[in-house]
PyMOL CGO cylinders between C-alpha atoms (Angstrom):
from pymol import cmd
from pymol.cgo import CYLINDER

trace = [
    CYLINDER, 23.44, -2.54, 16.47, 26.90, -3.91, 17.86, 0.3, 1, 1, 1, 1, 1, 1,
    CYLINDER, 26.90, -3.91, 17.86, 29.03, -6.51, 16.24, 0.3, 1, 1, 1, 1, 1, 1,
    CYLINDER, 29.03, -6.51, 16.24, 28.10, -9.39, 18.06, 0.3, 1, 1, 1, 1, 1, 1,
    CYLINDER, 28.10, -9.39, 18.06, 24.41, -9.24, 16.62, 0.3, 1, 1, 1, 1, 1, 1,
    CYLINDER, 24.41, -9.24, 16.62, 26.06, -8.39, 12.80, 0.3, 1, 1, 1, 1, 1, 1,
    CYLINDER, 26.06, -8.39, 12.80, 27.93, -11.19, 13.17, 0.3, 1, 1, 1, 1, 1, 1,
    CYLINDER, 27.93, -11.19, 13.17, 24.95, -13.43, 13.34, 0.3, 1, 1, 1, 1, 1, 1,
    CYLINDER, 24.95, -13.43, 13.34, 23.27, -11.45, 10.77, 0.3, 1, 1, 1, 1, 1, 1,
    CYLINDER, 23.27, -11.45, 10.77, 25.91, -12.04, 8.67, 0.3, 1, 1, 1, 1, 1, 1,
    CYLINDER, 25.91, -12.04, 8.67, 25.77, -15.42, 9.38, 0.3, 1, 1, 1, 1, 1, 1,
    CYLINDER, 25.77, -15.42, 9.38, 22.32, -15.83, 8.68, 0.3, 1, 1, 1, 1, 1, 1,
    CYLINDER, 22.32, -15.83, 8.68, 22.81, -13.60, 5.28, 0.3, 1, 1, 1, 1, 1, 1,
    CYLINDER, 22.81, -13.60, 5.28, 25.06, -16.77, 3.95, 0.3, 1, 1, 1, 1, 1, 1,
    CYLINDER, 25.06, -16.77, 3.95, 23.07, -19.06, 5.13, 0.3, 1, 1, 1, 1, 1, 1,
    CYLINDER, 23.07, -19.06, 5.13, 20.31, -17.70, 3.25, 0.3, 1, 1, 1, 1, 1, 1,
    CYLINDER, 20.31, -17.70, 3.25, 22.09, -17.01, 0.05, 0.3, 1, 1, 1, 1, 1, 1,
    CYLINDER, 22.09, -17.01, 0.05, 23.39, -20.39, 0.50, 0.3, 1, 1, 1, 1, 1, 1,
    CYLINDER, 23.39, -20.39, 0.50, 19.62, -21.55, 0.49, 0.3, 1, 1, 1, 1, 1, 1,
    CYLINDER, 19.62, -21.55, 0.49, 18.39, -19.01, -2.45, 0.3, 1, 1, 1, 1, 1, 1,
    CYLINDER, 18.39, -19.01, -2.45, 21.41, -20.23, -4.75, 0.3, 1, 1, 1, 1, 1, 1,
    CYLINDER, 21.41, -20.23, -4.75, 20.03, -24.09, -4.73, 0.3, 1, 1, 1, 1, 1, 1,
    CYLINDER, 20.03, -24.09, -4.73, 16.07, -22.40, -4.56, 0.3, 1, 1, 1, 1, 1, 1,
    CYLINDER, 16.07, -22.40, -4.56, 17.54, -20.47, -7.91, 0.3, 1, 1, 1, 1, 1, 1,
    CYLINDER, 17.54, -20.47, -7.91, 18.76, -23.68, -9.42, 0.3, 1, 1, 1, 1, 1, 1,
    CYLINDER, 18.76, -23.68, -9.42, 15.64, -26.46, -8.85, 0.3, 1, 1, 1, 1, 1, 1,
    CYLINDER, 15.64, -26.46, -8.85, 13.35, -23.01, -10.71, 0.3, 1, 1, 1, 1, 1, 1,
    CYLINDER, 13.35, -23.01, -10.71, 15.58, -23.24, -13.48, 0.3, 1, 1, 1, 1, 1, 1,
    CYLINDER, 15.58, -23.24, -13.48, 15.94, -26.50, -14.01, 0.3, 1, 1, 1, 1, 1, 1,
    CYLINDER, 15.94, -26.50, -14.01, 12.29, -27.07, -13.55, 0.3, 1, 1, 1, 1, 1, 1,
    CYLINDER, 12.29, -27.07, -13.55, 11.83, -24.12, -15.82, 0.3, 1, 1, 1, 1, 1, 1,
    CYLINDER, 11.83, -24.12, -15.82, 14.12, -25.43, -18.49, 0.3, 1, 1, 1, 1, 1, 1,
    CYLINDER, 14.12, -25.43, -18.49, 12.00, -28.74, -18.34, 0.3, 1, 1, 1, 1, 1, 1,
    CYLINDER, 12.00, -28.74, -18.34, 9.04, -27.21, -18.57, 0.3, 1, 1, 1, 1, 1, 1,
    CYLINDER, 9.04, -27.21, -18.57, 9.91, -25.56, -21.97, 0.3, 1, 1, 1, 1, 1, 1,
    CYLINDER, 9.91, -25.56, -21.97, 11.29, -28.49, -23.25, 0.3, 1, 1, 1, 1, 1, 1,
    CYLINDER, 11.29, -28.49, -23.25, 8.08, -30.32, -23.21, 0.3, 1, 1, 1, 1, 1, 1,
    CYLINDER, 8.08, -30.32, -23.21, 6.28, -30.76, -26.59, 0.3, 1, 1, 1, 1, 1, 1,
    CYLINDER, 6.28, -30.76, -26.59, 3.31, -28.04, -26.91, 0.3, 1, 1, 1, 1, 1, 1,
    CYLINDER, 3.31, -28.04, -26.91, 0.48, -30.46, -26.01, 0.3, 1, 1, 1, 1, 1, 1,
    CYLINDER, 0.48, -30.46, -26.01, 1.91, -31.63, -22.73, 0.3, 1, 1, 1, 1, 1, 1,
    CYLINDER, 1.91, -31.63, -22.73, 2.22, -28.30, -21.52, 0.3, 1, 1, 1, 1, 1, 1,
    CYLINDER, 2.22, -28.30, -21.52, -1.80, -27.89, -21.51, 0.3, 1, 1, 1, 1, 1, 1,
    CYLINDER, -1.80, -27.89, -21.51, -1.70, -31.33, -19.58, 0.3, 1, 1, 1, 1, 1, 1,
    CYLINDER, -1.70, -31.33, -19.58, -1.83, -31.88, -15.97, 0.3, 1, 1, 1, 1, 1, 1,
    CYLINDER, -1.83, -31.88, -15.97, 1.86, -32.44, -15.50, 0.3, 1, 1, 1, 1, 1, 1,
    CYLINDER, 1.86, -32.44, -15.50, 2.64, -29.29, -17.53, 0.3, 1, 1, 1, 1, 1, 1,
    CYLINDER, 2.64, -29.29, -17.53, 0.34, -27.14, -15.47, 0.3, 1, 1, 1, 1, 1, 1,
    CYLINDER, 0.34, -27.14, -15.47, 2.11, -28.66, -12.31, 0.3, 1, 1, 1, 1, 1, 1,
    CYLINDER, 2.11, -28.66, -12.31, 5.46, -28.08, -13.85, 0.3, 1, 1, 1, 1, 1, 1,
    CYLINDER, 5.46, -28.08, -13.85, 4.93, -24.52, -14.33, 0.3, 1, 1, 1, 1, 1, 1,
    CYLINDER, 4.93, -24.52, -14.33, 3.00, -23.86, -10.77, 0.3, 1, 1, 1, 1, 1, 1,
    CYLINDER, 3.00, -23.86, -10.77, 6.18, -25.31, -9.23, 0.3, 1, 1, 1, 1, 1, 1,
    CYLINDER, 6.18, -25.31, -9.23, 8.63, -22.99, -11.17, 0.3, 1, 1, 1, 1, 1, 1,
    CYLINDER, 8.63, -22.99, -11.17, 6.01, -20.16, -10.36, 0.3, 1, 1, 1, 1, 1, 1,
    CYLINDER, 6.01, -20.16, -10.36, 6.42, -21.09, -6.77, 0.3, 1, 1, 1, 1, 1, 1,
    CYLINDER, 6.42, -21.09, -6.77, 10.07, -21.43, -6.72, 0.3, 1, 1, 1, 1, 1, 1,
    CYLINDER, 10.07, -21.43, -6.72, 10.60, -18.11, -8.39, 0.3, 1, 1, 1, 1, 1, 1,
    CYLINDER, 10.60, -18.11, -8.39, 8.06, -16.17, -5.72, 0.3, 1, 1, 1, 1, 1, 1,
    CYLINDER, 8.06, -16.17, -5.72, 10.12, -18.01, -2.94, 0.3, 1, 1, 1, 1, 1, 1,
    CYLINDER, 10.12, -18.01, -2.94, 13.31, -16.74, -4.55, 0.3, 1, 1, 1, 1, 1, 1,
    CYLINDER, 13.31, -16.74, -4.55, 12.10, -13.45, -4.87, 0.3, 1, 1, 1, 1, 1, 1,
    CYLINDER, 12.10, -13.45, -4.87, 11.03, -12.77, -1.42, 0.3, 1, 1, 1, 1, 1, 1,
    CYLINDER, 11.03, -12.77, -1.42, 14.10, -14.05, -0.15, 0.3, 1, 1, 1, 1, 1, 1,
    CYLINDER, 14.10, -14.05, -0.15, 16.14, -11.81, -1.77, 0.3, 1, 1, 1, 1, 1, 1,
    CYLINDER, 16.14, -11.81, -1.77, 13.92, -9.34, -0.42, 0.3, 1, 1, 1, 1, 1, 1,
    CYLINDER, 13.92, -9.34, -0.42, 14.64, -10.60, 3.27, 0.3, 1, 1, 1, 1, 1, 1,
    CYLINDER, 14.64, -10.60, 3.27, 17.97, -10.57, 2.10, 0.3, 1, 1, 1, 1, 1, 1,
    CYLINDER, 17.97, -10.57, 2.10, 17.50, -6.54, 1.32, 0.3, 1, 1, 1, 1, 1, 1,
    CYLINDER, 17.50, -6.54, 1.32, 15.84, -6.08, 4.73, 0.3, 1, 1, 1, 1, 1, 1,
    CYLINDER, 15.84, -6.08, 4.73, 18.77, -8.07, 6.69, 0.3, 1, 1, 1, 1, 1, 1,
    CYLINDER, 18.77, -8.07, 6.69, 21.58, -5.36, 5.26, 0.3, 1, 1, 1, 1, 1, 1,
    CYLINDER, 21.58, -5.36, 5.26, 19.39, -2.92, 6.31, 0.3, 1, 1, 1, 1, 1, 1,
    CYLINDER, 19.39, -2.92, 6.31, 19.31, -3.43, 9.46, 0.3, 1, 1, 1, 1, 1, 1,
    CYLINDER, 19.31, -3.43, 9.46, 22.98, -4.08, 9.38, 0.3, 1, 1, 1, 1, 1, 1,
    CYLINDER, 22.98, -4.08, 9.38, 23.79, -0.58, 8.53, 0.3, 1, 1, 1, 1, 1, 1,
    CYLINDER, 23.79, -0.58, 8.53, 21.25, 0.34, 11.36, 0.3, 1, 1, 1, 1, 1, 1,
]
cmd.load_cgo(trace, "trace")
């Protein structure tokens, strides 16, 4: 690979991390609300969607660190 093409993978690397960071933040906060719900809501409707969402958010974040993984990879290529 020749620096040209690292430079945009590098580019795309902090634009992703960039993306993961606020990804990282709206799970936790949406994690941290989740818990601080009394017991009873949590069973509810809203407390089931509350905890889908931070599901989602931390699958997202997960695979993007994993695209992150791939992307240095095949920077090193």
């Amino acid at each position: 690979m020749n620096d040209k093409r690292r430079v945009v993978i590098r580019k795309g690397l902090a634009l992703l991390s960039e993306a993961r960071e606020l990804l990282e933040q709206a799970r936790d906060e949406e994690q941290e609300a989740f818990e601080n719900i009394p017991e009873g809501l949590k069973e509810s409707e809203r407390g089931q969607r509350m905890e889908e969402a931070a599901d989602a958010l931390d699958n997202a974040v997960s695979s993007m660190e994993d695209i992150e993984s791939e992307l240095e990879q095949a920077m090193e290529s």
